[in-house]
DRENRO-540241 format. One record per residue: y negated, x negated, z of N, C-alpha, C in turn. Coordinates in Angstrom, 3 decimals. Example, Ala and Ser with C-alpha at 12.3 -4.5 7.8 and 13.67 -1.06 7.14 Angstrom:
DRENRO-540241
PT      n_y      n_x      n_z     ca_y     ca_x     ca_z      c_y      c_x      c_z
PT    5.690  -13.190    7.800    4.500  -12.300    7.800    3.300  -13.200    7.800
PT    2.250  -12.850    7.080    1.060  -13.670    7.140   -0.030  -12.900    7.870
***
This chain:
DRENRO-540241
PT      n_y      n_x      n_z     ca_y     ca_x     ca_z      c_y      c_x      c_z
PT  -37.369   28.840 -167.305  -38.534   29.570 -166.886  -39.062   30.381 -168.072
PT  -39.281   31.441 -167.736  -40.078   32.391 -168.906  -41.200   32.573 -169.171
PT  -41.747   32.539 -170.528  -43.147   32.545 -170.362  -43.712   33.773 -170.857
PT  -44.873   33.983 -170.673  -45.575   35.736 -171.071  -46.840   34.842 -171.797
PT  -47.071   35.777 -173.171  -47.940   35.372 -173.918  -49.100   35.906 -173.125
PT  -50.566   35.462 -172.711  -51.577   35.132 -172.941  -52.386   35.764 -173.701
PT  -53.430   36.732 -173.531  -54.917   36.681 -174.827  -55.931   36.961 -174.147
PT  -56.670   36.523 -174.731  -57.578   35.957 -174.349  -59.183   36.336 -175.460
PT  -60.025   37.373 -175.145  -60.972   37.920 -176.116  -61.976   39.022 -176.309
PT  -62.913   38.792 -177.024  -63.632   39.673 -176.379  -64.691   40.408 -177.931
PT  -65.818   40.869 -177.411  -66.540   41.345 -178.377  -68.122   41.000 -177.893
PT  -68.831   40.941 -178.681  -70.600   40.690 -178.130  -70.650   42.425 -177.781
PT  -71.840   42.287 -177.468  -72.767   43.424 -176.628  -73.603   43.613 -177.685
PT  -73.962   44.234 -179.005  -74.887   44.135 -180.048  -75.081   45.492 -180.213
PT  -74.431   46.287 -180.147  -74.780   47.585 -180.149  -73.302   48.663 -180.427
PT  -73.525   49.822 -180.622  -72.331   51.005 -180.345  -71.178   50.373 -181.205
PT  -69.757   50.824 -180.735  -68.701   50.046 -181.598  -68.469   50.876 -182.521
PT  -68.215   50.347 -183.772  -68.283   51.434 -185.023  -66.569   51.391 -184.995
PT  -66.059   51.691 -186.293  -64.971   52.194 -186.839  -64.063   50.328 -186.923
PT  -64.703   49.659 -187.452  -64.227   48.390 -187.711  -64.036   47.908 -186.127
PT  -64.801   47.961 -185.144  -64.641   47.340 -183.869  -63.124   48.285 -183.686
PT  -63.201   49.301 -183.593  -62.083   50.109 -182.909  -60.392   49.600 -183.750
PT  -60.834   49.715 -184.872  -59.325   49.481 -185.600  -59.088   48.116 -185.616
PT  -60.187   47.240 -185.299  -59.888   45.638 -185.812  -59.623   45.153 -184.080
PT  -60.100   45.241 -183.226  -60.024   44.936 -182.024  -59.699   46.067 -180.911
PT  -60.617   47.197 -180.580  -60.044   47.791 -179.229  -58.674   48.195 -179.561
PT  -58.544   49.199 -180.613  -57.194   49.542 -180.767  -56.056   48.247 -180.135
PT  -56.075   47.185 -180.925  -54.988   46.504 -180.814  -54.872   45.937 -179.240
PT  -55.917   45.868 -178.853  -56.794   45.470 -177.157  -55.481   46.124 -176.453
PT  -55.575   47.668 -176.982  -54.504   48.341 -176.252  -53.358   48.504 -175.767
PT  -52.632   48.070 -177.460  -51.109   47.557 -177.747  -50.929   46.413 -176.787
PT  -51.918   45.327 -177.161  -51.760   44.284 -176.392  -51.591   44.185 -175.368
PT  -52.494   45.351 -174.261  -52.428   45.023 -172.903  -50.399   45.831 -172.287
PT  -49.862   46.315 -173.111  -48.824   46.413 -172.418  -47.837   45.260 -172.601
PT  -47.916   44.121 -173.023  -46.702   43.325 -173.382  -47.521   42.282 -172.896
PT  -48.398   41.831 -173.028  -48.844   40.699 -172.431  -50.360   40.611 -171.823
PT  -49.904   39.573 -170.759  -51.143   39.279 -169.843  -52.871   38.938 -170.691
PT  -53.347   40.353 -170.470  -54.733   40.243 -171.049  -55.690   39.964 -170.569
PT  -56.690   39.373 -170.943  -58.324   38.922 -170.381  -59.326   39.428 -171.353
PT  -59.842   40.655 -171.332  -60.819   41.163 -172.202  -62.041   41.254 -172.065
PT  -63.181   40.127 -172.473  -64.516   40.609 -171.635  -65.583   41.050 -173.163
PT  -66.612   41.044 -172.732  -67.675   41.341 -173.441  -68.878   39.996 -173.103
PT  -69.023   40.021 -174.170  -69.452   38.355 -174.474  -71.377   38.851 -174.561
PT  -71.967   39.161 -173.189  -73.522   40.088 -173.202  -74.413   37.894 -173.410
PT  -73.892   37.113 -172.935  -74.586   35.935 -172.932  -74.695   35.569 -174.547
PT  -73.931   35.566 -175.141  -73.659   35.233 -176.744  -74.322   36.538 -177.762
PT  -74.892   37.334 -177.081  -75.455   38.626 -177.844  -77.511   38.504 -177.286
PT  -77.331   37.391 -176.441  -79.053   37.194 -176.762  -79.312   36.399 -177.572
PT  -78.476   36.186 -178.590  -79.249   35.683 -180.003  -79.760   36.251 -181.119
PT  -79.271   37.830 -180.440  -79.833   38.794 -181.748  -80.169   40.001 -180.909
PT  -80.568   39.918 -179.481  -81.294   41.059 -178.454  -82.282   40.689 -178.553
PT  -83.487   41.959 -178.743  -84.899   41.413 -178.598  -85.452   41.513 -176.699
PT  -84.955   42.314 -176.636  -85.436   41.934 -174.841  -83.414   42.251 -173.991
PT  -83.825   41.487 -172.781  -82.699   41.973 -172.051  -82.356   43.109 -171.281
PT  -83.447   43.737 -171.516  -83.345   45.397 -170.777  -81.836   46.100 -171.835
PT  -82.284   46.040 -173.088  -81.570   46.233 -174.427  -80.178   45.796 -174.517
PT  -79.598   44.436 -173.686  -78.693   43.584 -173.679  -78.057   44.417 -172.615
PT  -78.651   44.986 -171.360  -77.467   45.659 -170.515  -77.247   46.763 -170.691
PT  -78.578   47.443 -171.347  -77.925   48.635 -171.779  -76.186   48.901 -173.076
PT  -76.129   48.004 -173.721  -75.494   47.973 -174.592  -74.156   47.528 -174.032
PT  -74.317   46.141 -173.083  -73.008   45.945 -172.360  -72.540   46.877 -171.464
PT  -73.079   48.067 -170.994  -72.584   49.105 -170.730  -72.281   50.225 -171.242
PT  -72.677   50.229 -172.278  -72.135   51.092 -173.246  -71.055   50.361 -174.225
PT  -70.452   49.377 -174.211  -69.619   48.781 -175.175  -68.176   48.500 -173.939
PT  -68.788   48.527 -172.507  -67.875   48.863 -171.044  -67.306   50.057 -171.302
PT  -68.266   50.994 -171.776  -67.753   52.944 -171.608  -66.744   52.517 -172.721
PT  -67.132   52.331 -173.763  -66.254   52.258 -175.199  -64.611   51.885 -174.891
PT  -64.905   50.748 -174.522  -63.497   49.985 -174.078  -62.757   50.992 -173.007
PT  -62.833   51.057 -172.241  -62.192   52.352 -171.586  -62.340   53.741 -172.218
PT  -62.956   53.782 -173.108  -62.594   55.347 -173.743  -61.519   54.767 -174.446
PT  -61.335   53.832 -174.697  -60.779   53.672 -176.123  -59.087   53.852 -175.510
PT  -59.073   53.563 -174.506  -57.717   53.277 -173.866  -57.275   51.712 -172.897
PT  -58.326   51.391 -172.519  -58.285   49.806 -172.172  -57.843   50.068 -171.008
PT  -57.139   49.588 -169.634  -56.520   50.046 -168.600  -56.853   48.693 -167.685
PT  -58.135   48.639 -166.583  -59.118   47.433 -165.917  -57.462   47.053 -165.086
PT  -56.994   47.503 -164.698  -56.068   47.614 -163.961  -55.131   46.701 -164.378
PT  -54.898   46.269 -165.776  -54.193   45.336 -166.442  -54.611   44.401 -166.922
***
């Protein structure tokens, strides 16, 4: 039986993704999603420890949503 690697990962919701988010994680997000079975979320529950209100918290998890699909992320996979 064959097996397919697995990943499994994500990023908080804290605010716009800079240069380090893109090269350290989405980029590779990308590579990754063609060879193996990916699960990529955004971690908005683990980012009210440093949101001052939650209006702030969805705005950001939707803008860190746009990011990931600009970046090349494919929901579809």
């Amino acid at each position: 039986m064959a097996t397919e690697d697995i990943i499994v990962s994500g990023m908080r919701s804290t605010g716009l993704l800079h240069l380090g988010n893109y090269f350290g994680a989405a980029k590779q997000f990308v590579k990754m999603q063609e060879n193996c079975n990916c699960y990529f979320f955004i971690a908005d529950l683990h980012s009210l420890t440093t949101h001052p209100t939650p209006e702030n918290l969805f705005e950001s998890t939707q803008q860190v949503l746009a990011e990931y699909l600009a970046s090349g992320l494919d929901p579809e996979k």
